[in-house]
GUKOLDO-615911 format. One record per residue (C-alpha): z, y, x; residue number from 0; residue in one letter. Coordinates in nm, 3 decimals. Layout:
# residues N
+---------+---------+---------+-----+------+
|      pz |      py |      px |  nr | rest |
+---------+---------+---------+-----+------+
|       Z |       Y |       X | NUM |    A |
...
+---------+---------+---------+-----+------+
This chain:
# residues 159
+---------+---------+---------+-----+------+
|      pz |      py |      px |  nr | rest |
+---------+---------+---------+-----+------+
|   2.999 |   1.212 |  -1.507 |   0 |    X |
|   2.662 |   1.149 |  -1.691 |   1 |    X |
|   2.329 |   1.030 |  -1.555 |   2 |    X |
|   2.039 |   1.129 |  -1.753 |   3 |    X |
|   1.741 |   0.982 |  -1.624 |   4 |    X |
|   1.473 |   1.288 |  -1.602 |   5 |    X |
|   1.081 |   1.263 |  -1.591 |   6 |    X |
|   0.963 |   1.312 |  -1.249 |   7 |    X |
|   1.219 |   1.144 |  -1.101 |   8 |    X |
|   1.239 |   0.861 |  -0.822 |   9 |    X |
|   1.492 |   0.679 |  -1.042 |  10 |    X |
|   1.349 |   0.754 |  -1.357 |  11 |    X |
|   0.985 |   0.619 |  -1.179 |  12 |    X |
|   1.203 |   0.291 |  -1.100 |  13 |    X |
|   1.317 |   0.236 |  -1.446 |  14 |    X |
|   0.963 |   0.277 |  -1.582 |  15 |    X |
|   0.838 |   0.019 |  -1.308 |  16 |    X |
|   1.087 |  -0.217 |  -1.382 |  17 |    X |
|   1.088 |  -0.250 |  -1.723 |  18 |    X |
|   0.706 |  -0.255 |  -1.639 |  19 |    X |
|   0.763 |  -0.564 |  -1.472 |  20 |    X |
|   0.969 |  -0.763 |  -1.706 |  21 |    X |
|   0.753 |  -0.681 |  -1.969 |  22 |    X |
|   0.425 |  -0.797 |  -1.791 |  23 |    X |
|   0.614 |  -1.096 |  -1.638 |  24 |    X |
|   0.765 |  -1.218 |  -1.992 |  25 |    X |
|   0.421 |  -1.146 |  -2.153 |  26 |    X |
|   0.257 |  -1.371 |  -1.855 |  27 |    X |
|   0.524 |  -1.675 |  -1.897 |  28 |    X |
|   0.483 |  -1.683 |  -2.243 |  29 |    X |
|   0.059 |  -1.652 |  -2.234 |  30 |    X |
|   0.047 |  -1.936 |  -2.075 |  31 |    X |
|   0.293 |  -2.146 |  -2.317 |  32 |    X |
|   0.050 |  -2.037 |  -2.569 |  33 |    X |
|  -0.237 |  -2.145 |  -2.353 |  34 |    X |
|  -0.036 |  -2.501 |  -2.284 |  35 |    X |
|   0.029 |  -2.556 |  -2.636 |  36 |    X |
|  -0.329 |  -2.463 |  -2.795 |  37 |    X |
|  -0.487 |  -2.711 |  -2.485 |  38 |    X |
|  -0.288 |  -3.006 |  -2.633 |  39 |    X |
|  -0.366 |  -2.907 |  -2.930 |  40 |    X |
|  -0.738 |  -2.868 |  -2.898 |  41 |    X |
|  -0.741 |  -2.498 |  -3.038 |  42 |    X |
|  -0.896 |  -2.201 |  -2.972 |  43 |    X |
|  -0.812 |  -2.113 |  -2.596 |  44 |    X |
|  -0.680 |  -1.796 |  -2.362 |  45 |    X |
|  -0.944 |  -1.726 |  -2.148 |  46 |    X |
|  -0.891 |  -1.756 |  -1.780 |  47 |    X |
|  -0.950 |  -1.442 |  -1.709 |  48 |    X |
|  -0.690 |  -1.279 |  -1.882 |  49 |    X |
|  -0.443 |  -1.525 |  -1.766 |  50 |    X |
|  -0.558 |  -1.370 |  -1.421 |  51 |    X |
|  -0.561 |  -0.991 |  -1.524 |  52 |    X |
|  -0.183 |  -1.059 |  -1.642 |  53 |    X |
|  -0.080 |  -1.182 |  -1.307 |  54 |    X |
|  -0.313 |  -0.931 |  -1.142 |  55 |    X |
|  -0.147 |  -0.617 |  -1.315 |  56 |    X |
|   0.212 |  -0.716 |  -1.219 |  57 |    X |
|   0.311 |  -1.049 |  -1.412 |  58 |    X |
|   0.226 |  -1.239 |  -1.118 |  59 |    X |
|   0.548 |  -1.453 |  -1.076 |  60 |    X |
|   0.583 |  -1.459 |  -1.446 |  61 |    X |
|   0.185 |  -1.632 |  -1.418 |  62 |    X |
|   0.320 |  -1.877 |  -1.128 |  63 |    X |
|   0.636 |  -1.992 |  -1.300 |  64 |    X |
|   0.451 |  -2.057 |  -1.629 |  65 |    X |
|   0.210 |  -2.277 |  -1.439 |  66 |    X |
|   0.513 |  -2.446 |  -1.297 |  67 |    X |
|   0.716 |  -2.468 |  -1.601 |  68 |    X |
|   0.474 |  -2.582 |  -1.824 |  69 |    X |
|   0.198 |  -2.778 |  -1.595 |  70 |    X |
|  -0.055 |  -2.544 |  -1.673 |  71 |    X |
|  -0.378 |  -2.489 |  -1.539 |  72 |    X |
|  -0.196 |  -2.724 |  -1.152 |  73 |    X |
|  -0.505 |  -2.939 |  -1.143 |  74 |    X |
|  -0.748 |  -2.659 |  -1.148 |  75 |    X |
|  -0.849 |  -2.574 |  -0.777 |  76 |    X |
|  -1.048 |  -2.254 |  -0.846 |  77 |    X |
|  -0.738 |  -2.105 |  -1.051 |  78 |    X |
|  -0.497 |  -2.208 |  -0.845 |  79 |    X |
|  -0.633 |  -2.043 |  -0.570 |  80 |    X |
|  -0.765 |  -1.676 |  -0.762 |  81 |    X |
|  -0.360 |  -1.712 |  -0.866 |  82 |    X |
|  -0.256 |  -1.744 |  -0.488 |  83 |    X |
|  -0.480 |  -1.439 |  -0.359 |  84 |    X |
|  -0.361 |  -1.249 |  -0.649 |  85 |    X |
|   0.022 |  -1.341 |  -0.492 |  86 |    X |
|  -0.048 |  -1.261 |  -0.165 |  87 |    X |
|  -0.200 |  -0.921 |  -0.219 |  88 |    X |
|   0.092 |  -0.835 |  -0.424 |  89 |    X |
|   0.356 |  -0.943 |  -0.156 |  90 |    X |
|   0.199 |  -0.765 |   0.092 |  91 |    X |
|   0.155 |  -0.436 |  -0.118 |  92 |    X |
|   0.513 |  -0.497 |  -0.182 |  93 |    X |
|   0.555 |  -0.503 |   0.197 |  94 |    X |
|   0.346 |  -0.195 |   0.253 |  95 |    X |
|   0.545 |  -0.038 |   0.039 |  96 |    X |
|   0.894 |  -0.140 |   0.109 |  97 |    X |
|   0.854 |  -0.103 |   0.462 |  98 |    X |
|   0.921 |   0.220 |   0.616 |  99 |    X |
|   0.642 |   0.337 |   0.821 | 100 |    X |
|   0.605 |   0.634 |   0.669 | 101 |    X |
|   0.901 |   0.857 |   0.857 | 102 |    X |
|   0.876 |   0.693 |   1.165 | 103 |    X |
|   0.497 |   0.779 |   1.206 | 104 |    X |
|   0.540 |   1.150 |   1.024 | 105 |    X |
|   0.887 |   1.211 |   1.326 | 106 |    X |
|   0.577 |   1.062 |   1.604 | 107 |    X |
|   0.340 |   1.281 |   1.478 | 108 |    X |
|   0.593 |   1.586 |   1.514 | 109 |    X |
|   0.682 |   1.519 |   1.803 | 110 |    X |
|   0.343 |   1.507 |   2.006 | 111 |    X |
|   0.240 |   1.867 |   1.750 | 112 |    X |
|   0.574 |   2.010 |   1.929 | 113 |    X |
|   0.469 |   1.889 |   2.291 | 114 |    X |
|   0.080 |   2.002 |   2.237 | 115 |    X |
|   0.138 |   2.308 |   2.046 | 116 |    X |
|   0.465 |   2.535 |   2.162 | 117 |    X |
|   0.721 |   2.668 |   1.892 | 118 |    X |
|   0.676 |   3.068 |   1.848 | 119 |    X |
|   1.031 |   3.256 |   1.845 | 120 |    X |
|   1.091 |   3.377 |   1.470 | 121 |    X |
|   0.889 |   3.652 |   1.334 | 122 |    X |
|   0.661 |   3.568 |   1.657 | 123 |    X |
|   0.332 |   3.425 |   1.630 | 124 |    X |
|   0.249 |   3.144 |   1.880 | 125 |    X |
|   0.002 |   3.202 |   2.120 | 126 |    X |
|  -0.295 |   2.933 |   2.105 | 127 |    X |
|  -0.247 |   2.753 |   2.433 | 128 |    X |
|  -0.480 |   2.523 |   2.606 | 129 |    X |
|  -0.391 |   2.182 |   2.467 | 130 |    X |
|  -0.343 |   1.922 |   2.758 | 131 |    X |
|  -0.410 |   1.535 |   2.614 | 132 |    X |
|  -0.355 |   1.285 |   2.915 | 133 |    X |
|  -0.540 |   0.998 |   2.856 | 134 |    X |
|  -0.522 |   0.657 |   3.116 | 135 |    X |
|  -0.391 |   0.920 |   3.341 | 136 |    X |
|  -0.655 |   1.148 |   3.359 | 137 |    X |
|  -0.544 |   1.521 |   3.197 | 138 |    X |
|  -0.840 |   1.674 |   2.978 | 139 |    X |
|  -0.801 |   2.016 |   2.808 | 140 |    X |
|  -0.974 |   2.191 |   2.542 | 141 |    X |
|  -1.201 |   2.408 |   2.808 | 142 |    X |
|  -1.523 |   2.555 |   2.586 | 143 |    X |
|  -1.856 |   2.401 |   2.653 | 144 |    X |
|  -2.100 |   2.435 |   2.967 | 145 |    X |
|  -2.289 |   2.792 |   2.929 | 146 |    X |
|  -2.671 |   2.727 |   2.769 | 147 |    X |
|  -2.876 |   2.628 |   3.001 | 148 |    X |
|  -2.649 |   2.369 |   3.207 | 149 |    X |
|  -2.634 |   2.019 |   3.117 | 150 |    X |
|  -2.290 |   1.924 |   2.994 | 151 |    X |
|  -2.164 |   1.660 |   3.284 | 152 |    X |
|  -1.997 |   1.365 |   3.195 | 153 |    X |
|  -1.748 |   1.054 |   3.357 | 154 |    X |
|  -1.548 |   1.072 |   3.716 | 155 |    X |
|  -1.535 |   1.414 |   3.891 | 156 |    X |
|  -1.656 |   1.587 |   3.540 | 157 |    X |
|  -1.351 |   1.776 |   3.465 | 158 |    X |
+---------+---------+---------+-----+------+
């Protein structure tokens, strides 16, 4: 059986990321060879900068091994450390995203919408109910407000 990889979809979104990523990551490791190489040479220079927009736009790792690999831009303290906040905020979008919060909350959130708000029979519309919401123990519902004229009364013995 074929796969064709169609626009639109998850896997064809996961080819286009990854090839994202090597590309950034090789252009990264090989920026700063260039960089290494022109410093010892006394040339013309990569700005900083851009080093730091390649790791910042995916090629992080590709950034750290370069400055590993070829002893690039180690003794600098401000560059190290823009390179390690750059890191960290991509690990833990990585997280974020690899982590899956999202159906757990979205089955919690059904679940309290079924107990607050009953299920009408089908071809039935449901009634709107008074929602009960118990908070530290204490029940409140969605009663309408005092009539004009009354003050609205608030704390123990309010309800």
């Amino acid at each position: 059986m074929d796969m064709y990889l169609i626009p639109g979809t998850p896997e064809f979104l996961a080819l286009c990321l990854a090839g994202w990523l090597l590309l950034v990551n090789g252009l990264s490791l090989a920026a700063f060879g260039v960089d290494k190489r022109r410093s010892v040479a006394g040339e013309w220079r990569l700005s900083e900068g851009f080093l730091l927009r390649l790791a910042f736009v995916g090629g992080w790792p590709g950034a750290k091994l370069g400055q590993v690999l070829f002893r690039h831009k180690t003794v600098k303290r401000s560059f190290r450390r823009k390179l390690t906040v750059i890191g960290l905020v991509q690990g833990a979008v990585l997280v974020a995203l690899l982590t899956p919060v999202g159906p757990r909350i979205g089955a919690e959130a059904q679940a309290l919408t079924a107990r607050w708000i009953p299920a009408a029979a089908p071809g039935e519309q449901a009634e709107a109910a008074p929602r009960r919401i118990v908070t530290h123990g204490a029940p409140l519902t969605n009663r309408p407000p005092a009539a004009e004229g009354q003050p609205r009364r608030f704390g123990p013995g309010s309800g």
